[in-house]
MARBA-3410 file (N, C-alpha, C, O; in Angstrom, 1 decimal):
105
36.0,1.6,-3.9,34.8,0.8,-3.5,34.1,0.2,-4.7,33.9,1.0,-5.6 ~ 33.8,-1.0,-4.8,32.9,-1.5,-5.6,31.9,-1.4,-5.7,31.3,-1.1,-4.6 ~ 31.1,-1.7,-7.3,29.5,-1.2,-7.1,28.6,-2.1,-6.2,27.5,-1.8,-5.9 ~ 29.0,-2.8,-5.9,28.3,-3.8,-5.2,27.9,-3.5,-3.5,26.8,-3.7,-2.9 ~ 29.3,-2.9,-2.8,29.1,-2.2,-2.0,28.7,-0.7,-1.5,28.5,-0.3,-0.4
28.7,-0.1,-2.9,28.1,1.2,-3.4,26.6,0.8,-3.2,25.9,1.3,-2.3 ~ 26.1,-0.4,-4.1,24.9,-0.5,-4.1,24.1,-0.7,-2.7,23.2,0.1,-2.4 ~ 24.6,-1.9,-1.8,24.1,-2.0,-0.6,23.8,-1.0,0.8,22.9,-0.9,1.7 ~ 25.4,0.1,0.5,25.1,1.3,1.2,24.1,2.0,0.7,23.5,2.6,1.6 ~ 23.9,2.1,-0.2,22.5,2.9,-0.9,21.0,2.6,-0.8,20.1,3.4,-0.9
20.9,1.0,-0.8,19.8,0.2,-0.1,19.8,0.5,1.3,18.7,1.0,1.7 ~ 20.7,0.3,2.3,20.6,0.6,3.7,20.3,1.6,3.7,19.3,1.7,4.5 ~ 20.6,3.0,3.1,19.7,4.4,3.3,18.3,4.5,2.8,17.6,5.3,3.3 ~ 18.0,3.7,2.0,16.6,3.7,1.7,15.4,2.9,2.6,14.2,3.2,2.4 ~ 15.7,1.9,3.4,15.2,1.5,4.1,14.7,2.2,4.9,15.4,3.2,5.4
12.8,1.8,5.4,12.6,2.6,6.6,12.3,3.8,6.7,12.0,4.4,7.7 ~ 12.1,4.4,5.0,11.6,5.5,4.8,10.1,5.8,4.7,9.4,4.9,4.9 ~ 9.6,6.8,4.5,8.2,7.3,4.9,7.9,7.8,3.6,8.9,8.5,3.1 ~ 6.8,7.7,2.7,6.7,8.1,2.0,5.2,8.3,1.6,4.5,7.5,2.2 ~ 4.4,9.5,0.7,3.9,9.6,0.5,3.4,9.6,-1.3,4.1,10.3,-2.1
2.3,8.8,-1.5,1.9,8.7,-3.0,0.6,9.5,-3.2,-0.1,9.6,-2.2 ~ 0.1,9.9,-4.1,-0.8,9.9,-5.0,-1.1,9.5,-6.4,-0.4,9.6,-7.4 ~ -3.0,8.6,-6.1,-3.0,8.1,-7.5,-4.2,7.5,-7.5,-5.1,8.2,-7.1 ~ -4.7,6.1,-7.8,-6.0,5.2,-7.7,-5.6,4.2,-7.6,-4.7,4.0,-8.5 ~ -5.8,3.3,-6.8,-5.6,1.7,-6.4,-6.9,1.1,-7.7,-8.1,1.2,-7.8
-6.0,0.4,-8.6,-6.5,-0.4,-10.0,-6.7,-2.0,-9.9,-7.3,-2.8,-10.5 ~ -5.8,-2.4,-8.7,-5.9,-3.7,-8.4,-5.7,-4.3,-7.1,-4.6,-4.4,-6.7 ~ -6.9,-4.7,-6.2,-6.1,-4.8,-4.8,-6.7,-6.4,-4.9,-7.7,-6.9,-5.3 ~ -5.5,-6.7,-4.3,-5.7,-8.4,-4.1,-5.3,-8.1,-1.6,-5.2,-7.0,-1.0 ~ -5.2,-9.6,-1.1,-5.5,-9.4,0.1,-4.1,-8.7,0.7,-4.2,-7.8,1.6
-2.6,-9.3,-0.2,-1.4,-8.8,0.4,-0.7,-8.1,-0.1,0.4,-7.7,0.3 ~ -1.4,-7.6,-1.4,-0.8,-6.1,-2.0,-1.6,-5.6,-3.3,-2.5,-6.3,-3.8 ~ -1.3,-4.6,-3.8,-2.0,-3.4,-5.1,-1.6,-3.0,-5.7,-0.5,-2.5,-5.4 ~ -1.9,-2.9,-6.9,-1.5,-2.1,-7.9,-2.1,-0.6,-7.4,-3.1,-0.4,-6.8 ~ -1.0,0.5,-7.9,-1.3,1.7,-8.0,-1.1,2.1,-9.1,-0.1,1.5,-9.7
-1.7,3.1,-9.8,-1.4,3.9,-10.3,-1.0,5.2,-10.3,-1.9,5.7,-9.6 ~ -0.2,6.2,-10.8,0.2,7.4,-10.0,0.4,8.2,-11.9,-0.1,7.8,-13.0 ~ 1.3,9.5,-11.4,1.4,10.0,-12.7,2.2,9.3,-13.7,2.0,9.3,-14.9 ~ 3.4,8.7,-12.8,4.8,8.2,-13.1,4.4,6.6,-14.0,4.9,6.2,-15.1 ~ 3.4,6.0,-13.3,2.9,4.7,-14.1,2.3,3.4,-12.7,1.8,3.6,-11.6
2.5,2.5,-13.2,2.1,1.7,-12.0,2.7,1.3,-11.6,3.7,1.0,-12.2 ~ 2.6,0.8,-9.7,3.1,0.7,-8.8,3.1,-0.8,-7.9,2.0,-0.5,-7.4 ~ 3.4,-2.2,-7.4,2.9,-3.1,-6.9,3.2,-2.6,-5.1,4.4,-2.5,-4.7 ~ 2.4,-2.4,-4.4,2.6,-2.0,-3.2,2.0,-2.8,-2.2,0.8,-2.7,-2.1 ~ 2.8,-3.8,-1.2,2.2,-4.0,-0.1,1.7,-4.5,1.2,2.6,-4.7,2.0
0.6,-4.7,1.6,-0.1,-3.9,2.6,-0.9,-5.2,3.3,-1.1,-6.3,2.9 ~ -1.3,-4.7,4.4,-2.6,-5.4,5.5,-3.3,-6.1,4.9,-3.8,-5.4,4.1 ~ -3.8,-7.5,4.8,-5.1,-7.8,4.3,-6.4,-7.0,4.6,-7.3,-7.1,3.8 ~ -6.4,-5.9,6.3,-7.8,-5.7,6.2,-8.1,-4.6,5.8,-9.0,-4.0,6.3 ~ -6.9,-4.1,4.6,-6.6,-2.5,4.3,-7.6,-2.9,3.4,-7.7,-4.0,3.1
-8.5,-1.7,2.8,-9.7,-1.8,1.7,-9.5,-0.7,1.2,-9.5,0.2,2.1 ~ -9.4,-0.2,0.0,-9.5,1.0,-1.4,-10.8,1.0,-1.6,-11.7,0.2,-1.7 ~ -10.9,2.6,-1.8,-12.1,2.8,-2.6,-11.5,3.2,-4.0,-10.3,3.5,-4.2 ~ -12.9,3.0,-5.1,-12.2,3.1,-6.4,-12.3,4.6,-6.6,-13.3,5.1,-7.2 ~ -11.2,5.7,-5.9,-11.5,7.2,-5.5,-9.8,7.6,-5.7,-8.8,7.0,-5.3
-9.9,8.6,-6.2,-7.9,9.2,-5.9,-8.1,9.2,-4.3,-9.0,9.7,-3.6 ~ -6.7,8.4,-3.9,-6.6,8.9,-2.9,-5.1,8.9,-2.4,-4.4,8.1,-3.1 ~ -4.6,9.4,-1.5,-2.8,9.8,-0.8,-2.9,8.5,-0.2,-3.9,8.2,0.4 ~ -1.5,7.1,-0.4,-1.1,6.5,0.6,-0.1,6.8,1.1,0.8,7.3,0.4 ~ 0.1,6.5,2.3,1.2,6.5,3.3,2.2,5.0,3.4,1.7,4.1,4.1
3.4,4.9,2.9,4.3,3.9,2.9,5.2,3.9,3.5,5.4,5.0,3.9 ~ 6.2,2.9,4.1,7.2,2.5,4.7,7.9,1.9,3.4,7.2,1.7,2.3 ~ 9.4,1.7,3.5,10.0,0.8,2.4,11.0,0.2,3.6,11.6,0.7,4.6 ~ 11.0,-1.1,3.0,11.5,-2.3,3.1,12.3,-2.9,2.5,12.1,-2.7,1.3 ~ 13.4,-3.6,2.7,14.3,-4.5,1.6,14.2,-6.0,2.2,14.3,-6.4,3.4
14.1,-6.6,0.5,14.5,-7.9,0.4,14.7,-8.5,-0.5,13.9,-8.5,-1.4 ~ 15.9,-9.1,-0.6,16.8,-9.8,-1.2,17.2,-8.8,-2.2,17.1,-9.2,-3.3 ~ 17.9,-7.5,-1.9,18.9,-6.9,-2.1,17.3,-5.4,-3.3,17.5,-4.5,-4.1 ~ 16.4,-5.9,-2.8,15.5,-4.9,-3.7,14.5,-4.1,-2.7,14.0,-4.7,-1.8 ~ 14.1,-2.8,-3.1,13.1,-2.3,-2.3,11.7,-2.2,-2.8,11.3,-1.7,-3.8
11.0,-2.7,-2.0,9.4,-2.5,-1.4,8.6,-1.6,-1.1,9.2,-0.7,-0.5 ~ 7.2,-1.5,-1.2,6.9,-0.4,-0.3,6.0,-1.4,0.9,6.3,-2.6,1.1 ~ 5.2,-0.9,1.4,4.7,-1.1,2.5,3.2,0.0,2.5,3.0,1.2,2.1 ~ 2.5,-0.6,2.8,1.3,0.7,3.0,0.9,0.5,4.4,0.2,-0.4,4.8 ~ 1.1,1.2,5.0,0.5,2.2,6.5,-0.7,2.6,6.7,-1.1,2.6,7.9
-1.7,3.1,5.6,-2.4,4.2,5.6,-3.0,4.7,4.5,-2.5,4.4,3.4 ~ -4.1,5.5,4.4,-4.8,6.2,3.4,-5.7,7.0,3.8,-6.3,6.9,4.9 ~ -6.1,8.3,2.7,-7.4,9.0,2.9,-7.6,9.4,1.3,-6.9,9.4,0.4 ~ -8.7,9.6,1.6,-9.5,9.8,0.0,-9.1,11.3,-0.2,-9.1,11.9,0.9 ~ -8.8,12.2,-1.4,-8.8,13.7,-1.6,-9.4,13.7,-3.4,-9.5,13.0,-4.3
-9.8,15.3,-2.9,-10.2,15.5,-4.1,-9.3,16.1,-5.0,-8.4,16.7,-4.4 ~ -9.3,16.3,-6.4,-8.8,16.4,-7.4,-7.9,17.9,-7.0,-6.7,17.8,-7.3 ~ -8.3,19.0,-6.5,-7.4,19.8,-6.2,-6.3,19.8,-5.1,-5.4,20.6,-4.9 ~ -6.6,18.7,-4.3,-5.7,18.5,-3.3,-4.6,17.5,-4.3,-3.4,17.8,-4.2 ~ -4.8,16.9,-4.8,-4.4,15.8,-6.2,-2.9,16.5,-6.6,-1.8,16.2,-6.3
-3.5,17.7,-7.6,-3.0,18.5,-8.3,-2.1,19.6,-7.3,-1.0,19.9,-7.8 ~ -2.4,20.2,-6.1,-1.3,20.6,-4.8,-0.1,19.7,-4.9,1.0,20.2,-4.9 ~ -0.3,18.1,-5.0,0.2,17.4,-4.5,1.4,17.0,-5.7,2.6,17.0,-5.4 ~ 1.1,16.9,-6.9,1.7,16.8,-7.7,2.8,18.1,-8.1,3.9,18.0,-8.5 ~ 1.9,19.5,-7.6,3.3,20.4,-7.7,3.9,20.6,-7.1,4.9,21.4,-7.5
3.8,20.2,-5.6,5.0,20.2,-4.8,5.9,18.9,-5.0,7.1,19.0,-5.1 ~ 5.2,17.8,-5.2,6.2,16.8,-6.2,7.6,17.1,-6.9,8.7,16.8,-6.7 ~ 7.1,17.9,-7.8,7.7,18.3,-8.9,9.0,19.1,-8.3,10.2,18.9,-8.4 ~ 8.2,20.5,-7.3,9.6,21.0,-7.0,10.3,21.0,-6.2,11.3,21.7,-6.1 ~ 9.8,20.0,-5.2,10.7,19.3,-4.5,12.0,18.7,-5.0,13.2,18.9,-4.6
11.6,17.9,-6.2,12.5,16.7,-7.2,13.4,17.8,-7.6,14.6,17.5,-7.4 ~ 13.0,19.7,-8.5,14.0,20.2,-8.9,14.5,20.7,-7.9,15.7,21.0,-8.2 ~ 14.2,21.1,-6.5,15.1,21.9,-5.7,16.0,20.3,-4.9,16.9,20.6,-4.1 ~ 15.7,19.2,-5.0,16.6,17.9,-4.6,18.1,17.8,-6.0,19.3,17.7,-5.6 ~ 17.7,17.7,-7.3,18.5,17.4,-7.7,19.0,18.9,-8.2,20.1,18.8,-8.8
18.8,19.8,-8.1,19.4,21.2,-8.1,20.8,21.0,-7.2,21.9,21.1,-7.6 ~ 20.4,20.6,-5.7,20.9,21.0,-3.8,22.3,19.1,-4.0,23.4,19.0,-3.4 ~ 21.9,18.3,-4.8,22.3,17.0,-5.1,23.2,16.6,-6.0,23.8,15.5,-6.2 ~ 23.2,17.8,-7.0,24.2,17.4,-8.3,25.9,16.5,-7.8,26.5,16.8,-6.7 ~ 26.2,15.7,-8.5,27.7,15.3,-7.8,28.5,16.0,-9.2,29.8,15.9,-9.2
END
């Protein structure tokens, strides 16, 4: 199989997924945002009549493809405080090690 077809099977699994972020919306224009998270910044988006407060808060995404690249989508939001933040980041974390632990090829 070619990477090309490697690649596209691997975009079709990623579509349509549910995803959750934490971070601060740094730039919201009407049809998408900058996020920021731990990892760096993010362009995500979303509703025109979706509105950020300048507050950490969890978004809720969908991903999408187009033209052979993926998107997110924003769904949703709630504002949390810095210890729900910090929950959030260490289940992050070992989630990612018990994924590529359970994933090695």
């Amino acid at each position: 199989m070619n990477r090309s077809k490697i690649l596209v099977k691997d975009l079709n699994l990623a579509k349509n997924k549910k995803l959750e972020l934490v971070g601060i919306c740094i730039k919201d224009n009407n049809t998408n945002f900058l996020f920021l998270d731990y990892s760096g910044e993010i362009e995500i988006y979303k509703n025109n009549e979706l509105k950020f407060p300048e507050k950490r808060i969890k978004i809720y995404c969908t991903t999408f493809l187009k033209n052979k690249k993926i998107f997110l989508y924003c769904t949703g939001y709630k504002t949390i405080d810095l210890y729900e933040s910090i929950f959030f980041t260490i289940e992050s974390v070992n989630f990612n090690k018990h994924y590529i632990k359970n994933h090695k090829k």
